[in-house]
C-alpha angles and dihedrals in degrees: 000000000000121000114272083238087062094044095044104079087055097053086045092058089043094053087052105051086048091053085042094061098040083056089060090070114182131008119205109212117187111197153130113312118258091005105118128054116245084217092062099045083042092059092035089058091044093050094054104013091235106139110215111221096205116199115173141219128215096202142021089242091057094057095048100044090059087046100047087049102044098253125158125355113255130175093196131022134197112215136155124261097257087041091056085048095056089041085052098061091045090063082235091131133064121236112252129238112237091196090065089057110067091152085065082098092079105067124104109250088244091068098055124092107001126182091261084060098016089178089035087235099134115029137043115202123252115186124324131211151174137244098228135150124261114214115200084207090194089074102027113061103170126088115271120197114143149359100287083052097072109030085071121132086238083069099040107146101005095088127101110186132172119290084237124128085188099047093039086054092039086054079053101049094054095052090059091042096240125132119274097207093053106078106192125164085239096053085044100052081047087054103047103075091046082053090043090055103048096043082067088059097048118114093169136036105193137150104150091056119352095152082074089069094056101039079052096058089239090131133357099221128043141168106228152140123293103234085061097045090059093048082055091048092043089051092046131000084217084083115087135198119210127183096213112242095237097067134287134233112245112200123189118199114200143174129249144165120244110235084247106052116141103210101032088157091058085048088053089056112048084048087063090038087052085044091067120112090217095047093031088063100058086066096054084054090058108031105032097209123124120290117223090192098093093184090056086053088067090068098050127096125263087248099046085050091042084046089117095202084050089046111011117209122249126359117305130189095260117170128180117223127261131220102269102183123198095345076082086081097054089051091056087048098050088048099043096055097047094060097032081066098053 
């Protein structure tokens, strides 16, 4: 046993970094509902003794919009991918210190340093996902492969799809082989009778749970998230999950910290803390995504890595989404007009 005089330099580090922490007090995180499981914010707090004070966004744009015009006061945010990117270039978030993030080692090497950080400064990936079609194949019995392959009249009124102007014209683009990421009135002219035609098939608009309609029996085909979709596969391998041939929106929630963030050192470390396997895991089993934490997959079991809409098979044409400025507006109007008119 070593003398107390050699232990004690290391107990009173210990001691300090445990008082350090407690000082911090209270940490306001401002992120995706029921994203997060209570039980990690809830071990997080315990460890360190910083309480979370979680408020939640419905929307990007939300989340934008009170940043943009200095309101609350949050210490760690949860945006998309195309959303960190615009509050990037607003100066609105606070470089990151790689040295406090020693857990930084675990991400797949995909997932670093993505159009949206290109020198991975400012965002450390979440979970990650897919928009894909579910298929209840008990009740569909033709193939489905793509997009063109569910807004058919056969399936009229047994659809749920995402409650997404951007997703439902993104599903349009792809079928006529244009970018998704380039808005132009012309694309979008192109784009507005293959809308037209789908809003008229449409049983369910529903972004917050659409997995509901289709464990319901509601409807029998859906577009959806991923994370949904593997719920659905988990409950009942009659569920499918398809990548549509055309092409599939990836989307790559992250955390970041606001350039005003009062406790950017608590921030630092709850993103560590997230960044365990051990803690990272707990989120796959809740939230079913992709985990771009590869240490935390190897703790996961053969059936949540086989789930196809949580990793999906091959190589299919996956594609984040881009800033798009003002052109989102003419998306929502586009949108907007064609179901209003339904």
């Amino acid at each position: 046993m070593k003398p107390l005089r050699l232990l004690l330099p290391a107990l009173l580090a210990l001691l300090v970094s445990a008082v350090a922490a407690r000082a911090a007090g209270e940490l306001n995180l401002f992120g995706w509902s029921e994203y997060i499981p209570q039980p990690v914010l809830d071990g997080f707090t315990k460890e360190t003794g910083i309480k979370v004070n979680f408020e939640t966004f419905a929307s990007n744009e939300e989340l934008l919009s009170k940043l943009v015009a200095g309101g609350g006061s949050y210490d760690l945010v949860q945006p998309s991918d195309y959303a960190a990117e615009v509050m990037i270039r607003q100066h609105l978030l606070s470089p990151l210190d790689p040295a406090l993030l020693p857990n930084l080692k675990n991400l797949a090497p995909e997932f670093r340093q993505r159009p949206h950080d290109p020198a991975g400064r400012y965002t450390v990936p979440y979970m990650s996902g897919t928009v894909g079609i579910v298929v209840n194949t008990d009740r569909v019995k033709t193939p489905v492969r793509g997009y063109g392959d569910v807004f058919t009249p056969a399936l009229k009124d047994r659809i749920v799809v995402l409650n997404d102007t951007r997703e439902m014209v993104t599903w349009a683009l792809y079928t006529l082989n244009l970018p998704i990421n380039t808005i132009t009135a012309e694309n979008l002219a192109r784009a507005r009778p293959v809308v037209a035609s789908w809003v008229k098939l449409v049983k369910v608009y529903d972004s917050d749970s659409p997995k509901t309609a289709l464990l319901n029996g509601d409807v029998d085909v859906g577009v959806v998230w991923s994370g949904e979709a593997a719920i659905l596969w988990k409950e009942n391998k009659k569920f499918q999950y398809v990548i549509p041939a055309e092409g599939a929106h990836q989307f790559i929630d992250v955390l970041a910290i606001p350039a005003n963030a009062k406790n950017k050192a608590a921030a630092h470390q709850l993103i560590d803390y997230i960044l365990r396997p051990e803690v990272s895991v707990l989120i796959s089993e809740a939230f079913p995504y992709t985990n771009p934490n590869l240490a935390a997959r190897k703790l996961l079991s053969a059936e949540q890595l086989a789930n196809p809409a949580s990793y999906p098979p091959g190589h299919p044409k996956l594609e984040t989404f881009r800033d798009i400025g003002k052109d989102a507006a003419a998306i929502d109007r586009l949108v907007t007009d064609l179901k209003s008119a339904q």
